[in-house]
C-alpha positions as CSV (number, residue, x, y, z in Angstrom):
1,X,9.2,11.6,-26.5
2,X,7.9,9.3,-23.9
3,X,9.5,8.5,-21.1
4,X,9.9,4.8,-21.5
5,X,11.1,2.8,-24.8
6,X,8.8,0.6,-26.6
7,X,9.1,-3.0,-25.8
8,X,10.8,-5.3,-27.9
9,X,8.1,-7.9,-28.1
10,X,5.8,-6.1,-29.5
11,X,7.6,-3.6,-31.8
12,X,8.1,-4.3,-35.5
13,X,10.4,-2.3,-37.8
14,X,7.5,-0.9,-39.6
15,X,6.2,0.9,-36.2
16,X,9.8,2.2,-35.3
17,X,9.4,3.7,-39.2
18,X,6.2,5.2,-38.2
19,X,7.8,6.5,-35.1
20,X,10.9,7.9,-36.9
21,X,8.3,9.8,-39.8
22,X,6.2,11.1,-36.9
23,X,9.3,12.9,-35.1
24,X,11.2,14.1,-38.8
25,X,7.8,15.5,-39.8
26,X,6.5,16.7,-36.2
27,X,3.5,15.5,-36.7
28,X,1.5,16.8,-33.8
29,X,-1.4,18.0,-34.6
30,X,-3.4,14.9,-34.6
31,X,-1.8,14.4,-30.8
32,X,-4.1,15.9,-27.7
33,X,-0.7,16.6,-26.0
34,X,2.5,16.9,-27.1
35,X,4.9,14.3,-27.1
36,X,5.3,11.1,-29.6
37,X,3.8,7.8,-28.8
38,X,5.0,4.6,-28.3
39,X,3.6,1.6,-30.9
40,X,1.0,0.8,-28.5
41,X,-0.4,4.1,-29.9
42,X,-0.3,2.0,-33.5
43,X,-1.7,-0.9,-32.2
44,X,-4.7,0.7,-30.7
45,X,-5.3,3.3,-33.3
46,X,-4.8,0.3,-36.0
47,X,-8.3,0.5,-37.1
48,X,-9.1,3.8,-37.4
49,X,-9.2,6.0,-40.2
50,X,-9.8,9.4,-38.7
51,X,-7.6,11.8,-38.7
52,X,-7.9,12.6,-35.2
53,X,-6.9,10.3,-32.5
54,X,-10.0,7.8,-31.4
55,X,-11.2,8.5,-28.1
56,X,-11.5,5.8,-25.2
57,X,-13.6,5.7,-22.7
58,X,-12.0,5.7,-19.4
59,X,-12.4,2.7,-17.3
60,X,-13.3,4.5,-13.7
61,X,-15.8,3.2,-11.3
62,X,-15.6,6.9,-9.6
63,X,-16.4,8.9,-12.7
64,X,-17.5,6.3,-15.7
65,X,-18.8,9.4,-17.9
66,X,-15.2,10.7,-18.1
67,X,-13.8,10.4,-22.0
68,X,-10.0,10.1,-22.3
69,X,-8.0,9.8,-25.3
70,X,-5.5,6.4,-26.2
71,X,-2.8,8.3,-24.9
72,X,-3.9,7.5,-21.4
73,X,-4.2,3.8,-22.2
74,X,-0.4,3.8,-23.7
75,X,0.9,5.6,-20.5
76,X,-0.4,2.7,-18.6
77,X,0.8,0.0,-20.7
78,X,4.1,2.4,-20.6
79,X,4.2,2.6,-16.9
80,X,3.8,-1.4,-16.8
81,X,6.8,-1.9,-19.2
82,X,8.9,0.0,-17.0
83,X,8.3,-2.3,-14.3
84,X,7.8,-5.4,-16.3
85,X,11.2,-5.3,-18.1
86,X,13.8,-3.1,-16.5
87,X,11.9,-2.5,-12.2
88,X,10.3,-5.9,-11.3
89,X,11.0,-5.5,-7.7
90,X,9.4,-1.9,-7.6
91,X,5.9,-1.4,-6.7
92,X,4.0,0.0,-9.6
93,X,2.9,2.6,-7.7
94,X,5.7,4.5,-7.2
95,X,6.8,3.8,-11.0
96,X,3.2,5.4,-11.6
97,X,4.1,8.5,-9.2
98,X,7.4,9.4,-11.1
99,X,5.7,8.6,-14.9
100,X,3.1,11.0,-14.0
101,X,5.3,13.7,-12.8
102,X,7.7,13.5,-16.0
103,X,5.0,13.4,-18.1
104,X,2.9,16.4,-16.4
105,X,6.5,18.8,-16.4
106,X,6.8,18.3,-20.3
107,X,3.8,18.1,-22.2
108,X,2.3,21.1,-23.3
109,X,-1.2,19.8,-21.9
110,X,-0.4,18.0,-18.2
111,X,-2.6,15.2,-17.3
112,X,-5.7,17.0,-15.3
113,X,-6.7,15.7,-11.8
114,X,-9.2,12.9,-13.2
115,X,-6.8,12.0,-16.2
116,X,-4.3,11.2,-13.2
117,X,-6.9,9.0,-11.6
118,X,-8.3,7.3,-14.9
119,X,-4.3,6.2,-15.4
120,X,-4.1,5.2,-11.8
121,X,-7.2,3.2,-11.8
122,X,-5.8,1.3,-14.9
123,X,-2.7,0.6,-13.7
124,X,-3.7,-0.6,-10.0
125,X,-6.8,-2.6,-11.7
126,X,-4.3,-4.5,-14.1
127,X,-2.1,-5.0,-10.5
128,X,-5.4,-6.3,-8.9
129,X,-6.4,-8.8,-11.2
130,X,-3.0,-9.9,-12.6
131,X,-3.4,-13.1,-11.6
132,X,-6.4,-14.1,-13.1
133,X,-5.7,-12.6,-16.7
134,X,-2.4,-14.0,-16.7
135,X,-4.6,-17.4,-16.4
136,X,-7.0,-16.3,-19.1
137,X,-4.3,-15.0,-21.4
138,X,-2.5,-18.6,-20.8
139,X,-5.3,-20.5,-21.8
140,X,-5.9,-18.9,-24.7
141,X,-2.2,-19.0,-25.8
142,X,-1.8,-15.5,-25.9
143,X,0.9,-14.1,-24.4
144,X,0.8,-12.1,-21.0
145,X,2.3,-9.0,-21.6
146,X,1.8,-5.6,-20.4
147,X,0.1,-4.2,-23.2
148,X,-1.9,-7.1,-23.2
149,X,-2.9,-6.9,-19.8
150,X,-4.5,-3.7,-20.1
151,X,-6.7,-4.5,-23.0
152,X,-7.9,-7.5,-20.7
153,X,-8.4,-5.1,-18.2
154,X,-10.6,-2.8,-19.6
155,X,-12.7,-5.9,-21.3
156,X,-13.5,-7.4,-18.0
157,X,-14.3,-3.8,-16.4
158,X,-16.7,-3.0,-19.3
159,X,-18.0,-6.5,-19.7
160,X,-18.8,-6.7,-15.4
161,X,-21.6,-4.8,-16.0
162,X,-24.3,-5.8,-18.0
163,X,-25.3,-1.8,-18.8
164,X,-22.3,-0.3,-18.4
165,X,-22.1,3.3,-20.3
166,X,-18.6,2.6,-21.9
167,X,-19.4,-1.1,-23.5
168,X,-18.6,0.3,-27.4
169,X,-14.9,0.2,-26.0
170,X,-14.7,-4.0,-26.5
171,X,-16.0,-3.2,-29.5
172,X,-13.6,-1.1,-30.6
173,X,-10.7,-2.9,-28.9
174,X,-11.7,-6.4,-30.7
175,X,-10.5,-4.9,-34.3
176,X,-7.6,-4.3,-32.9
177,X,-7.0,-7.4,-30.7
178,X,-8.6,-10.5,-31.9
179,X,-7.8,-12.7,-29.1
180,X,-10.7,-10.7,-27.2
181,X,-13.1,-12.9,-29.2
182,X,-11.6,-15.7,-27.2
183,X,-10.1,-14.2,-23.9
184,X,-14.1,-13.5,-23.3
185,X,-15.1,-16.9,-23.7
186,X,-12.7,-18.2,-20.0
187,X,-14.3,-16.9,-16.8
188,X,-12.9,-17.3,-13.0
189,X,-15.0,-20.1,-12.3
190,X,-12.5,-21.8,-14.6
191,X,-9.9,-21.1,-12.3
192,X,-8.7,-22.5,-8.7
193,X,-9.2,-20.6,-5.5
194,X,-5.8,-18.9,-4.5
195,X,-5.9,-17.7,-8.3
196,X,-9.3,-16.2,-7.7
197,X,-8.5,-14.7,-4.9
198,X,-5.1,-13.4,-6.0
199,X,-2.8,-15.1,-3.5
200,X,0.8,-15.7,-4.3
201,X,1.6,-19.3,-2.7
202,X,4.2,-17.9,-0.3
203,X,1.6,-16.5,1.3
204,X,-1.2,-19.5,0.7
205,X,-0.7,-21.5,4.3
206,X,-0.4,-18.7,6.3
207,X,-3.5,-17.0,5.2
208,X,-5.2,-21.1,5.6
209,X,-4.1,-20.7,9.1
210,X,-5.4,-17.3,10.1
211,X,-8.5,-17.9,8.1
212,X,-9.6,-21.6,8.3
213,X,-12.6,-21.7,6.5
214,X,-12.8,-21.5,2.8
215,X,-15.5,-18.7,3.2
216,X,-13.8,-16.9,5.4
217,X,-10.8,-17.0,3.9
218,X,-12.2,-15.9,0.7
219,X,-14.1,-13.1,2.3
220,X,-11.1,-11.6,3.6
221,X,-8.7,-12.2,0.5
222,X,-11.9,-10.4,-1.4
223,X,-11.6,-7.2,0.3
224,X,-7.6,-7.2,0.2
225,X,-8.9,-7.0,-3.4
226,X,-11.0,-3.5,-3.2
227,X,-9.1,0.1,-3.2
228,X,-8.7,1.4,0.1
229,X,-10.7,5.0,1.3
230,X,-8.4,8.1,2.0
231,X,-8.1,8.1,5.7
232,X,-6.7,11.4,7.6
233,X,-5.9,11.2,11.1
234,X,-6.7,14.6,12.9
235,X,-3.4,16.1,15.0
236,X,-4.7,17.7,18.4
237,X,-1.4,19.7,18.6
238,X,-3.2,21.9,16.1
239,X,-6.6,20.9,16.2
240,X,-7.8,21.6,20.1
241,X,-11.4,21.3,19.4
242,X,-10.9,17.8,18.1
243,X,-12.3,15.6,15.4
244,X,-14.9,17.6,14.3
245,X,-13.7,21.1,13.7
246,X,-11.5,19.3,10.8
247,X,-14.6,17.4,9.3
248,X,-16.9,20.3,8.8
249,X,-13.8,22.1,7.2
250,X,-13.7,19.4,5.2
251,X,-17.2,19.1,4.4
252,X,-17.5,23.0,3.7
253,X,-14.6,22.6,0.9
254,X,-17.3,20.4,-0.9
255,X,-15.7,16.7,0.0
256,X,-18.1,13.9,0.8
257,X,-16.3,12.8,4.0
258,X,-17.2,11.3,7.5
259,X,-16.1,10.4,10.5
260,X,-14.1,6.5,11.0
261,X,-15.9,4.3,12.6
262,X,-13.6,3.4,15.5
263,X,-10.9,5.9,15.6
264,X,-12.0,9.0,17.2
265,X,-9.5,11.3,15.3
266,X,-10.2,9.1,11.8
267,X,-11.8,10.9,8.9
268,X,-12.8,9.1,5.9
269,X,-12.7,10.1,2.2
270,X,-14.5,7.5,0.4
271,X,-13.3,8.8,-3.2
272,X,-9.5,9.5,-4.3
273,X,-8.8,13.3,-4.0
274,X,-5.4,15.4,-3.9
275,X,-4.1,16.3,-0.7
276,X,-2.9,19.3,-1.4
277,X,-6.6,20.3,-2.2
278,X,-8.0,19.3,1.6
279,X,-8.3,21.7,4.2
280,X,-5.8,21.5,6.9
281,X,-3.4,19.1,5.3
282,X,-0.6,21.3,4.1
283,X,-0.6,23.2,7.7
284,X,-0.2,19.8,9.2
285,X,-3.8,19.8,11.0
286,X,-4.5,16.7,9.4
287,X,-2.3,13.9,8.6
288,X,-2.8,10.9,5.9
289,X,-3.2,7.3,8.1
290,X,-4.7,4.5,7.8
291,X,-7.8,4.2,10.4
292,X,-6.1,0.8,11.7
293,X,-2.5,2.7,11.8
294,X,-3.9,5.2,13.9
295,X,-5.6,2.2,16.1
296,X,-2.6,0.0,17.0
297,X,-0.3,3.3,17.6
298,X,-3.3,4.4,20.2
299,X,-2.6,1.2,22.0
300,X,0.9,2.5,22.9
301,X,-1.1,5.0,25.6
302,X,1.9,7.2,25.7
303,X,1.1,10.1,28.0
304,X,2.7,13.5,28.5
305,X,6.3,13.4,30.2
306,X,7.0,9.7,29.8
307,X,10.3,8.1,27.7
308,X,9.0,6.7,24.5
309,X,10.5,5.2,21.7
310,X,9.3,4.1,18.4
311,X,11.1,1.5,17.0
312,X,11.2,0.8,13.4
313,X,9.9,4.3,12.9
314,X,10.6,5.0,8.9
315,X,9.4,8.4,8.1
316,X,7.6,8.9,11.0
317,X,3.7,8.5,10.7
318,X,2.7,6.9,14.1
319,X,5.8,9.0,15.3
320,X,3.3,11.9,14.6
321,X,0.7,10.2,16.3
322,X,2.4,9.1,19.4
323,X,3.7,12.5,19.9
324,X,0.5,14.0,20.0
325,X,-0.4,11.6,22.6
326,X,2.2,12.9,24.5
327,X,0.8,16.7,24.1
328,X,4.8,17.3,23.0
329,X,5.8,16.8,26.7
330,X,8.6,14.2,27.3
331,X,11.4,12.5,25.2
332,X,10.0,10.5,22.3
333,X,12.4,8.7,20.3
334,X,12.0,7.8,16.8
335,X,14.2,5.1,15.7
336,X,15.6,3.0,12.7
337,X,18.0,1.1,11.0
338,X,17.8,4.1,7.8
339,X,19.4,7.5,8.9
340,X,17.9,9.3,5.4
341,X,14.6,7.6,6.6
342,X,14.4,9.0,9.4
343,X,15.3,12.5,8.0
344,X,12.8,12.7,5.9
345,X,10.5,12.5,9.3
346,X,11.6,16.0,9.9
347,X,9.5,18.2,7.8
348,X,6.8,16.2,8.7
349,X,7.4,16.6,12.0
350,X,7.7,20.6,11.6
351,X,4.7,20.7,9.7
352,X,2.6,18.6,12.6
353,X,4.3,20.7,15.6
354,X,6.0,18.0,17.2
355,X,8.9,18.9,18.8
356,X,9.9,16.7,21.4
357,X,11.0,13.8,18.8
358,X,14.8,13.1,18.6
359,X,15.5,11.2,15.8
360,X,18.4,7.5,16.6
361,X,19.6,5.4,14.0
362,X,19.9,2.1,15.3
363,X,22.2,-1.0,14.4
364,X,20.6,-3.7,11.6
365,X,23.0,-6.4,12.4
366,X,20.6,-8.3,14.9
367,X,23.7,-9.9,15.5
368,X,26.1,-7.3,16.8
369,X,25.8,-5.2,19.8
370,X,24.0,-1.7,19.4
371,X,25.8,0.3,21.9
372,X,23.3,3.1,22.1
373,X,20.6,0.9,22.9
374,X,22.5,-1.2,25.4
375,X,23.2,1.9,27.5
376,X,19.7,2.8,27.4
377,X,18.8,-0.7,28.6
378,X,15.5,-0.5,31.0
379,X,14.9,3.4,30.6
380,X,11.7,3.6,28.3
381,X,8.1,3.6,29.6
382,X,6.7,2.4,26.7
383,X,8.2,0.7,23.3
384,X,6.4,0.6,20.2
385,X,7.5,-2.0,17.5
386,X,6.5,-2.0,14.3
387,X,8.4,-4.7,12.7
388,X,9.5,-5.1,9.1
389,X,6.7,-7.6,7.7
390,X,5.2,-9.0,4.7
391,X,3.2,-6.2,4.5
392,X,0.2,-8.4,3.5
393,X,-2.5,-6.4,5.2
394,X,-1.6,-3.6,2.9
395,X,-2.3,-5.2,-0.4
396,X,-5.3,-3.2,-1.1
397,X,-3.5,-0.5,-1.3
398,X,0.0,-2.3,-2.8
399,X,-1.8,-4.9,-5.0
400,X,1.5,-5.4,-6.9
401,X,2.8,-6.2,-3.6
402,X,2.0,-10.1,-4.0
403,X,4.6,-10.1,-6.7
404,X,7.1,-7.8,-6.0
405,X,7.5,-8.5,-2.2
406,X,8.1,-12.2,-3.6
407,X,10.8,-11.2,-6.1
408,X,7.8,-13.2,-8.7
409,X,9.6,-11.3,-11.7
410,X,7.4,-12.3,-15.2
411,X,8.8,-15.9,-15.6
412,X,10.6,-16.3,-12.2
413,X,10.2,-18.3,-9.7
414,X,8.4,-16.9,-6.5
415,X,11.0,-16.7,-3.6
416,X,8.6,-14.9,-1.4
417,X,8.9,-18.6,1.1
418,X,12.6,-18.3,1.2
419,X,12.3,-14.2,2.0
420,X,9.5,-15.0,4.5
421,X,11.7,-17.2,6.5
422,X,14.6,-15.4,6.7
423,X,12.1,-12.5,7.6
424,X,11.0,-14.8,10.7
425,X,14.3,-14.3,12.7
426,X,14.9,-10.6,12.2
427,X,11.7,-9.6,13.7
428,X,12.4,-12.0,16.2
429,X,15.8,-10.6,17.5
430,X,13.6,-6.6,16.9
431,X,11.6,-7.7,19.2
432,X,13.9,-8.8,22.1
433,X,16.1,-5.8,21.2
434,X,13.0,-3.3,22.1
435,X,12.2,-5.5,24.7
436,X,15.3,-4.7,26.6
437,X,15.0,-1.0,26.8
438,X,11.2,-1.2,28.5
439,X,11.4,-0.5,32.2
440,X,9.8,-2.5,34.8
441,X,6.2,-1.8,34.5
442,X,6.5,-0.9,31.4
443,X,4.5,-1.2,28.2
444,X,5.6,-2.9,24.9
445,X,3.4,-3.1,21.4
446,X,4.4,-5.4,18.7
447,X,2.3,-4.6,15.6
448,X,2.8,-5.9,11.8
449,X,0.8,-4.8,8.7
450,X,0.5,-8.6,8.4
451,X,-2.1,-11.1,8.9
452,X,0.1,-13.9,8.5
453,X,0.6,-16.0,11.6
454,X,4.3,-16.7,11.4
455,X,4.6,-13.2,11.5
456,X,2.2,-12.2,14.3
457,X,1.2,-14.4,16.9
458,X,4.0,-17.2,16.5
459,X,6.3,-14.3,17.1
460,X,4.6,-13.4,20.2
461,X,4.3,-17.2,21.8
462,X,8.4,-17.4,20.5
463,X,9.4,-14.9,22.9
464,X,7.2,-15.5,25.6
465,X,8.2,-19.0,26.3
466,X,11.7,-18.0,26.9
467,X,12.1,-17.6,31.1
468,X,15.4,-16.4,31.6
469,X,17.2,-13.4,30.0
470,X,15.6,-10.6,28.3
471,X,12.3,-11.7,28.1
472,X,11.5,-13.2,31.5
473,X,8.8,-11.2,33.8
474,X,6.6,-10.2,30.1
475,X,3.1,-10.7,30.0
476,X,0.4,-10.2,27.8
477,X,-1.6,-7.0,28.7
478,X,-4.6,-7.2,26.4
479,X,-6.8,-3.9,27.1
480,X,-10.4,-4.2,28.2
481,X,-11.8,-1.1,27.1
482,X,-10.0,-0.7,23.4
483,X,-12.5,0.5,21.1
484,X,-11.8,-2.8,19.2
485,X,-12.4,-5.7,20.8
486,X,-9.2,-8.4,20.6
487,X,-10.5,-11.7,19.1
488,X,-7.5,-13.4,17.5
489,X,-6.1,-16.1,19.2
490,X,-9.0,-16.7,22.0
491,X,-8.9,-13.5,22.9
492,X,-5.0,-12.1,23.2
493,X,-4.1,-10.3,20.4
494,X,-6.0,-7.5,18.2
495,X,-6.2,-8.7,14.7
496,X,-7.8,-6.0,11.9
497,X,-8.8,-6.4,8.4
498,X,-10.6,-4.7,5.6
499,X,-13.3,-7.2,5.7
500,X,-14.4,-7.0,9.0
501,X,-13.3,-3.7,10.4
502,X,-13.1,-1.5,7.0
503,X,-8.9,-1.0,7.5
504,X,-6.1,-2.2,6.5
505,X,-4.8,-5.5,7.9
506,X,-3.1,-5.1,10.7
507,X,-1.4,-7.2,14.1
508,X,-1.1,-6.3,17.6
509,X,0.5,-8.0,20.7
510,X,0.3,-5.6,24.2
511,X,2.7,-6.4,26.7
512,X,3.7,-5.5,30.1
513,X,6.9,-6.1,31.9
514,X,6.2,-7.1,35.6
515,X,7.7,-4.7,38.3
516,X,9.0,-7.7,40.3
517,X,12.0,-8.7,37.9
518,X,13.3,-5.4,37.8
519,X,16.6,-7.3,39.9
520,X,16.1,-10.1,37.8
521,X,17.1,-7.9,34.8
């Protein structure tokens, strides 16, 4: 059976009949895999009278010539059930990861690598436009649900392009789904900006701010709109020779890859592939990052033998990069509020050769005293915080994010405003917390994968116009030979985005403590 249940809405008697005939009288021969199917296998088969299943084009801008059955179409209006009615709050994604692995263990015929892909391109594609079908579908009077959504989907793929090689699909699709006829008659000229461009409104003023004009602004939101590359970093614990040893490995394996454009460890995989599959992964010579991750953790400069710590370290990926900074020589710290988090850093630390990380769960209450790091109080050379953010930089590659970061269930109310600014304060009290355990002379990063100001430079210009206490005797340090120039505000603070750099959307604030206030402190 499949994983998830049908959906109420769109289940009638007659199809749970169907359903309950199929299982009694194991009809599977007409199935390419198998396992039963949900009534959206009905609904899309409605109009056929073959025995065999119809098959669908697959909607994939990688390999458009790729045929997939309907069961692939009902796993991704399954997969956006799941999170529709029982996971609102859980990026798609990850419901997507865990559907595919279910499905692949039990079926007698697993989903193949492109299958996977087709299904994942669906399912992010609905994510990406959600937004603006929901506005169609409205107009029309049709209701916006997940099954729905996908249909829309795949019509505005196919109909995008005025030759495209899968167009029969509408025409298959209409019989089934007569408000097609209709849906294709709205376009998103129809439809305000922030819809356009996909922006949730807690979200709407601080984009306004960062980007002022309406070009701009809708440049940027644009690319937030486009799948991200694959990004590897390469790990000079392993990899001596450097950057391109690992690319011609990868090249010989038969990948189209090249080198980043402004990280000089960064390779780039234009096209989706499995890891396991690229040279050098799986013995830890390469590691997945983002090429503006990889960026702001270079502006740390930790060096070999120094006290580092990483604060708001998760599972470890700039850990990885820090420590190979640090050619494993001194004590680097990886830190954070989630013990099991951190643990699962380990293997990936093992796997990378680090071996000079020790691992420090630190308090959450911002309002309590963390004992450890009060002892510790002025001992680090250089602090790296990467504060718990809105994550709006990443929504390329988390497009559900605009909703679920929110709490925007279907028919909710968007509290992403309220979460925002109680958001504001916490980084705030992060950041004077790191602050405090930076030496004289020392060095301190702040970086978000944000782009919203309230989150980035507000934050910075907050705790720099404090003059007594923890954060008296901090300057900016803005670096004059970073392979990136800094731009955002006049000049202070390094600001990337997909649009103009080709990474994700990142902040970063350097600072230096001055060696005078070390009696001060």
């Amino acid at each position: 059976m499949p994983r998830f249940s049908p959906s109420k809405d769109r289940t009638t008697c007659y199809y749970y009949l169907l359903f309950i005939i199929h299982a009694s009288c194991a009809l599977t021969t007409t199935l390419k895999v198998g396992r039963l199917h949900s009534p959206s296998f009905f609904a899309l088969n409605s109009a056929s009278t073959s025995k065999d299943k119809p098959i669908i084009p697959t909607i994939s801008p990688n390999n458009p010539t790729v045929r997939i059955s309907s069961t692939l179409i009902n796993s991704a209006i399954d997969v956006l059930e799941e999170q529709h009615f029982r996971r609102p709050d859980t990026p798609v994604d990850s419901i997507l990861r865990k559907y595919i692995k279910q499905q692949s263990s039990q079926d007698e015929l697993p989903y193949d690598s492109e299958e996977k892909d087709a299904l994942r391109e669906i399912v992010l594609g609905v994510a990406r436009s959600h937004c603006k079908i929901d506005c169609r579908l409205k107009q029309i009077g049709t209701e916006s649900t997940p099954e729905n959504r996908v249909i829309a989907h795949i019509v505005n793929v196919v109909d995008g392009e005025e030759k495209h090689p899968q167009r029969a699909v509408v025409k298959q699709l209409s019989k089934s789904y007569t408000w097609l006829r209709e849906f294709k008659r709205y376009d998103d000229s129809m439809m305000d900006l922030q819809t356009r461009l996909e922006c949730p409104d807690w979200a709407w003023p601080g984009l306004n701010e960062a980007f002022p004009t309406q070009d701009e602004l809708a440049r940027q939101l644009d690319f937030l709109l486009r799948p991200p590359p694959l990004d590897l970093r390469v790990n000079t614990l392993k990899c001596k020779a450097g950057r391109d040893d690992a690319l011609n490995a990868i090249r010989s394996a038969g990948f189209d890859a090249s080198a980043t454009p402004w990280s000089p460890l960064g390779i780039r995989l234009d096209k989706r592939v499995p890891l396991e599959t690229l040279p050098g992964l799986l013995d830890g010579v390469v590691e997945p990052q983002d090429e503006g991750s990889q960026l702001v953790a270079s502006l740390l400069n930790a060096r070999p033998g120094e006290t580092i710590a990483d604060y708001c370290a998760g599972t470890g990926g700039k850990t990885l990069a820090i420590a190979a900074q640090m050619q494993n020589k001194g004590r680097l710290y990886s830190m954070d509020v989630d013990g099991d988090r951190l643990e699962r850093g380990r293997p990936r630390c093992a796997k990378a050769g680090v071996d000079n990380v020790q691992r420090q769960t630190v308090q959450a209450d911002m309002t309590r005293k963390d004992k450890w790091c009060k002892r510790r109080n002025r001992t680090f050379d250089r602090v790296l915080v990467d504060a718990p953010c809105s994550g709006v930089g990443s929504w390329r590659r988390k497009p559900d994010a605009r909703r679920t970061w929110g709490g925007v269930g279907y028919g909710t109310v968007d509290d992403g405003a309220d979460r925002l600014k109680e958001l504001l304060p916490l980084q705030q009290g992060i950041l004077r917390r790191a602050a405090r355990l930076v030496k004289p002379g020392g060095r301190l990063v702040y970086i978000t994968c944000s782009l919203l100001p309230e989150e980035n430079e507000h934050q910075i210009e907050e705790f720099l116009k404090c003059e007594e206490g923890e954060t008296s005797g901090w300057r900016l340090d803005v670096p004059t030979d970073f392979v990136v120039p800094f731009e955002a505000g006049n000049g202070s603070y390094l600001r990337l985005t997909p649009a103009q750099h080709g990474t994700d959307g990142f902040f970063a604030a350097v600072l230096r403590k001055d060696e005078e206030n070390e009696g001060a402190r």
